[in-house]
N, C-alpha and C positions, 0 to 999 in steps of 0.2 A: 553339849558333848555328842551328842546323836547327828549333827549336822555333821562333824571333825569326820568322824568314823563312816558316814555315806560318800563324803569328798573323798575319801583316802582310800574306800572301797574301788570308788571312780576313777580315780587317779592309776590305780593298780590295776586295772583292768587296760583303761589306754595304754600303760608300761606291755603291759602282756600280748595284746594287739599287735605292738611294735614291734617286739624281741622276735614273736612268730614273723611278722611280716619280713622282718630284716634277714632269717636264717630262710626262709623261703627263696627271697634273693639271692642269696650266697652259692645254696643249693643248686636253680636252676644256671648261672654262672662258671660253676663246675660242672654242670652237667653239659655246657654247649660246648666249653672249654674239652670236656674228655671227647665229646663228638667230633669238633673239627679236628684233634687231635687222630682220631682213629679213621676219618676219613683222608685224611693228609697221608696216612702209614699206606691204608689200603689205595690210595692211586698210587703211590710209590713201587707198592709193590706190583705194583701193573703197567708201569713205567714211563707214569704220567705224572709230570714235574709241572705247577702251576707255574706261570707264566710272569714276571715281574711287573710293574707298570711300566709301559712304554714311553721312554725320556727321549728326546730329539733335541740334540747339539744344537746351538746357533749357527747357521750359515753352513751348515751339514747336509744333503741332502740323504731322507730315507728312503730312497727307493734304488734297489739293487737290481741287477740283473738275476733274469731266473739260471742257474745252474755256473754262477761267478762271483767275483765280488765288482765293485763298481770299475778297476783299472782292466778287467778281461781284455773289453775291446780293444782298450787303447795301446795295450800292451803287446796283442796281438798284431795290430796294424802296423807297430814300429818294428816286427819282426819280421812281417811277410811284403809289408808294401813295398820295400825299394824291388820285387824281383815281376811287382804290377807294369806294363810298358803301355806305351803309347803308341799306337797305328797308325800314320801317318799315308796314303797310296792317292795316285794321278793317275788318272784315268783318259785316255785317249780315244775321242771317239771320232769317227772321220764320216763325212757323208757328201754326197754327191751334190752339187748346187747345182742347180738350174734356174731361168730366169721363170717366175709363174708366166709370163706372156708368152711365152716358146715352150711352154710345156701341154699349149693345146694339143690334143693331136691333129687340127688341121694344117697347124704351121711344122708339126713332128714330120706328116705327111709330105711336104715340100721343103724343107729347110734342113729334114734328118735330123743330127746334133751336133750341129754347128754352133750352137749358140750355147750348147751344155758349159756351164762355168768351171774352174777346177773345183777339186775337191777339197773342203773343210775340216779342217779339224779342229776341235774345241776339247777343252779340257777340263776334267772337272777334279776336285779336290774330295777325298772321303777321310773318314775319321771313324779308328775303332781302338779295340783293348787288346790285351793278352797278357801273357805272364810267360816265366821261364821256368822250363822243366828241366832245363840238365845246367850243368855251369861253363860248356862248352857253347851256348848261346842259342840249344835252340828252342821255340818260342811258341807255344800252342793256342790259337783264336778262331774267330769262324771263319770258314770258307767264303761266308757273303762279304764280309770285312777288304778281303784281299782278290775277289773277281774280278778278273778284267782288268787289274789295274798294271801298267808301265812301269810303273817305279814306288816301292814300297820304303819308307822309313821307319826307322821304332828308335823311339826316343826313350832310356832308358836314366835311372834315378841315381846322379852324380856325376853324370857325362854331359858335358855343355851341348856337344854337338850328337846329332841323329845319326845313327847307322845305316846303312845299305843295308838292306835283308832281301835273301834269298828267297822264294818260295820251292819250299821241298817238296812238296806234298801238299793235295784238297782234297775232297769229296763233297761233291755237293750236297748229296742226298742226305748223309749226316748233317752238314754244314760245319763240318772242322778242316783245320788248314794248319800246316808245321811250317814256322817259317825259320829262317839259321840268319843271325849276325857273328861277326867276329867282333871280338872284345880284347884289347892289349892284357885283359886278367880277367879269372873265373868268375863268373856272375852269380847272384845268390837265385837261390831257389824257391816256388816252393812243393812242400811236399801232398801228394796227392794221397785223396781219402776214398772213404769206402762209400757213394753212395745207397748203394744198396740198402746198408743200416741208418739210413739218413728219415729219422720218425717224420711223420706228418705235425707240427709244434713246435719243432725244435727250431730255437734261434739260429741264426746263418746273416754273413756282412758280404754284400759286395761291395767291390773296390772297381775303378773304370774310371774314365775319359768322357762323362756328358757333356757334350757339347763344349769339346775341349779345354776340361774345368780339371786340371790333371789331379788322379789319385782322389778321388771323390769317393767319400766312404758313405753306407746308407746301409741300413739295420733292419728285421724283420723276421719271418718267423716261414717257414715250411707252411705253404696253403696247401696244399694237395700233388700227389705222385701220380707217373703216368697220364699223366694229360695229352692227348690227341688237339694239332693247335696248327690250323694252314696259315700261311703266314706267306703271300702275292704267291709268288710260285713252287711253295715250298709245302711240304703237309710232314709235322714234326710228329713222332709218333709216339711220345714216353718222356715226354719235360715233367721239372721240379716247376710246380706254380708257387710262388714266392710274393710277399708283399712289401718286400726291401723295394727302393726307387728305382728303377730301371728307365732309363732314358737313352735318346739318340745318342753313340758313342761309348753307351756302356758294353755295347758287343763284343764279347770276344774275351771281358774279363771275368776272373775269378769268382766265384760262391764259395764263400766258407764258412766252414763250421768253428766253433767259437776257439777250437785244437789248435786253429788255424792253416786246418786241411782244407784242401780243392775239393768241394763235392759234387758241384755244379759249374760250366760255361753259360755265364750270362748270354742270351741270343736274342729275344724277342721282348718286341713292346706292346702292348693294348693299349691304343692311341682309345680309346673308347672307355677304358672304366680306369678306374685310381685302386691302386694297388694291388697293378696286374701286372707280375712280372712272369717270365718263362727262363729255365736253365737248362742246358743239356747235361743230363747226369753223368758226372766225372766215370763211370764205369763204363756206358757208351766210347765214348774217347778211348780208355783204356786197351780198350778189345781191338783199336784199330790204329794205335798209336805206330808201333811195330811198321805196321805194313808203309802207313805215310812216307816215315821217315826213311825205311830203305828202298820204294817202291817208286815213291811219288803217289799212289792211287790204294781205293782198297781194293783185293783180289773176292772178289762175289761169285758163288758158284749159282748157276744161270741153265734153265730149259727152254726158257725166250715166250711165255704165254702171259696172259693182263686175264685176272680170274676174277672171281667173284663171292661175295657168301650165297647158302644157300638161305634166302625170304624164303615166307610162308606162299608168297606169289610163284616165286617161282619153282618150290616143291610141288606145288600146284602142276604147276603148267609142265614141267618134265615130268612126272608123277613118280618123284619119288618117294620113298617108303617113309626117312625121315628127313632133316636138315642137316645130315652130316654133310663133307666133302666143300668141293668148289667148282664151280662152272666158267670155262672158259670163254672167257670175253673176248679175245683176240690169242693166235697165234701170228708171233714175229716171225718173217719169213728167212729162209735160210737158217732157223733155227735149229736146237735139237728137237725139240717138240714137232716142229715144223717136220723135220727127217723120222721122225718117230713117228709120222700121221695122224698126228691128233687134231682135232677140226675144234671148231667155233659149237659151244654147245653142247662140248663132253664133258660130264662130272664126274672127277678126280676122286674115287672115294676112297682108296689108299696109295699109299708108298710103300712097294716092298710088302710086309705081312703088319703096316702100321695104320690104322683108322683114320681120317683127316676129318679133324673137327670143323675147321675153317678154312676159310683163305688166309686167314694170317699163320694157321697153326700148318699152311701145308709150304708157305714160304721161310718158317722155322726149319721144317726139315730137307727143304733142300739147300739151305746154307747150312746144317748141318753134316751135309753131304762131301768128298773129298771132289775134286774138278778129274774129270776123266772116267771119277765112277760111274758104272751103269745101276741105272734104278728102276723098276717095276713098278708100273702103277696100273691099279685098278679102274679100270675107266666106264661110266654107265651111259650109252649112247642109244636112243630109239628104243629103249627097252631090252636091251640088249647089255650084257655085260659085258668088256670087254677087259685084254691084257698088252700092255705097249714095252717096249723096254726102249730107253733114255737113255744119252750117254748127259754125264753134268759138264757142259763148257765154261768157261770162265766168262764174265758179262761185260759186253764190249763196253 
C-alpha cells in the first residue's frame, strides 16, 4: 500500500510539472502575440507599412526604371522620334594641283607656272542629327554638322525621299545651326525643356544617326553640369556630361528627359574614355534661337580685347592689391577698345560703378550690355588708376 501512495505522489507531481510548464507556454505565446501586435500599431502609426515577401512573375522582368514604369521609354520614343531627322551635307573642297616635280622652286624659277595642273575638287559626304522645332519645317542641330557643306539633305520619318534644306542661320562659337525644309504637311515636333532644372542623376535618352544607324536610341543618366570641354577648334563652355552612347553621327540630335522634353543637343564625343558623352544645354540654344532664325547670326555686343584672369603670378607681377578684374591680352585693332585707348596690360577692374570678378564675369557684362551703349570702365595701368569710356559695337 505504501508503494501505490509514493507512485501516485510521483505521478501527481510530473502531472503538476506539466500543467505549469504547459500555462507557462501559453503565456509567453500571448505575450509575443500582444507584442508584435503593438509593434505592428506603433509603425503604423508612424507610417511604416511592413513590406510583403517579394514574388517575381515568370518571364517578368523586375527591374523598373527609376522615376517610370517599364513602357516610359518606349513610349516616349514612339511620340517624339518621328520629329528626330537625319543630316545628310556634301562637302566641296577644291585645291590647286601641281606636279611635285615642277613645284621645286629651281624649275618655279625658270618654267613659272606653266606646269600648275587645274584645280581639284573632291567631295566628301558628312552625316549628322537634328530634330524639328516648329511644324513649318524648321530644324535645329550643330553648326559643325552643316559647315562648309554645298548641299544639305534631311531625311525625315515617313517620307521616302530627302528634302533640300536650307541653312538659315549658324554660330559657330555656340555650335548651333537652324536649318528650313518644306514639307507638302505640318511636321510633328518636339517640345523643348527647361535645362536649367535638369538634376545631376536624372535619367535622359538620346535619339541620333551613329554612323547612319537611323533613330538609334541609347539611355543614361546626367554625369555632371557645366563642364568646360575643347573639342579640335572649338572650346565648349557649359555642356550636360551624360553617359548615354554618343557616337559619330549622334550630332546635332536631341537629349531628353524621360517628359520627352529637349534638355540637351548631343555635340561631342570622347574618343578616349567610355561613357563620355557632351550636350549643349537646350537653354543655350533658347537664348539664341530668335536671333538665328531671323538673322542668320547671333547679334554679340563687342569692345574687341582677348583678356585674361587675374593668377597669383600675375597679381604679383602688376602688383595688384587683390585678384579681382582682367588683364588685357590683346587689343583688336580698329576696335572700340582700341578707339577708347586701352593698351596690352590694363586691368579692367570695373564696368561702370560694377566690380569685375574675372574675365569670364567681365564678358558676362558686356553682353549684358545694349550695342551702341557707352560703358565706363575702371582701368589699373603702372600703378595708376585710370577711367576710359566704350562705345559697345556689335562683333564682327
Amino acid at each position: 500500500m505504501g508503494d501505490f501512495w509514493r507512485r501516485f505522489r510521483d505521478k501527481k507531481s510530473y502531472i503538476l510539472v506539466a500543467a505549469v510548464a504547459l500555462l507557462i507556454g501559453v503565456v509567453v505565446t500571448v505575450g509575443c502575440m500582444a507584442a508584435h501586435k503593438a509593434v505592428a500599431e506603433q509603425n503604423e502609426d508612424r507610417g511604416q507599412v511592413q513590406a510583403a515577401p517579394l514574388t517575381k512573375t515568370p518571364g517578368v522582368s523586375s527591374t523598373r526604371l527609376p522615376g517610370g514604369d517599364p513602357d516610359t521609354i518606349a513610349d516616349m520614343v514612339d511620340q517624339v522620334g518621328p520629329a528626330v531627322v537625319m543630316i545628310n551635307t556634301t562637302v566641296v573642297e577644291k585645291s590647286q594641283g601641281m606636279d611635285p616635280f615642277f613645284d621645286d622652286p629651281f624649275f618655279r624659277e625658270f618654267f613659272g607656272r606653266r606646269f600648275q595642273l587645274e584645280p581639284e575638287e573632291r567631295r566628301s559626304q558628312g552625316l549628322g542629327s537634328g530634330f524639328i522645332t516648329s511644324s513649318d519645317g524648321y530644324i535645329l542641330t550643330n553648326e559643325h554638322v552643316v559647315a562648309g557643306a554645298e548641299e544639305v539633305q534631311v531625311t525625315v520619318s515617313g517620307y521616302d525621299d530627302a528634302f533640300p534644306a536650307k541653312v538659315v542661320g549658324t554660330d559657330k562659337e555656340l555650335d548651333l545651326a537652324i536649318l528650313k525644309i518644306d514639307a507638302p504637311k505640318p511636321l510633328p515636333t518636339i517640345e523643348l525643356g527647361d535645362s536649367d532644372n535638369t538634376r545631376v542623376g536624372e535619367w535622359v535618352v538620346a535619339i541620333g544617326n551613329p554612323y547612319g544607324l537611323d533613330h538609334t536610341v541609347t539611355v543614361g543618366v546626367v554625369s555632371a553640369k557645366g563642364r568646360p570641354v575643347p573639342v579640335q577648334d572649338r572650346i565648349y563652355k557649359n555642356l550636360l556630361q551624360i553617359d548615354a552612347a554618343i557616337n559619330p553621327g549622334n550630332s546635332g540630335g536631341p537629349l531628353l528627359n524621360l517628359n520627352g522634353q529637349v534638355v540637351g543637343i548631343n555635340t561631342a564625343v570622347n574618343a578616349q574614355g567610355q561613357g563620355l558623352g557632351f550636350a549643349i544645354p537646350i537653354n543655350t540654344a533658347k537664348e539664341v534661337m530668335d536671333s538665328l532664325q531671323t538673322k542668320g547670326k547671333v547679334i554679340r555686343p563687342w569692345i574687341g580685347v582677348s583678356i585674361l584672369d587675374v593668377t597669383a603670378d600675375l597679381q604679383q607681377y602688376f602688383k595688384l592689391p587683390d585678384r579681382r578684374g582682367a588683364i588685357v591680352g590683346e587689343v583688336i585693332s580698329d576696335s572700340p577698345a582700341a578707339k577708347a585707348g586701352l593698351q596690352v596690360g590694363d586691368v579692367i577692374r570695373k564696368v561702370d560703378d560694377d566690380i569685375v570678378e574675372s574675365a569670364q564675369n567681365l564678358v558676362e557684362m558686356i553682353q549684358e550690355r545694349e550695342i551702341g551703349a557707352n560703358v565706363g570702365l575702371e582701368i589699373y595701368r603702372n600703378g595708376r588708376t585710370l577711367f576710359r569710356l566704350v562705345k559697345i559695337e556689335e562683333k564682327p
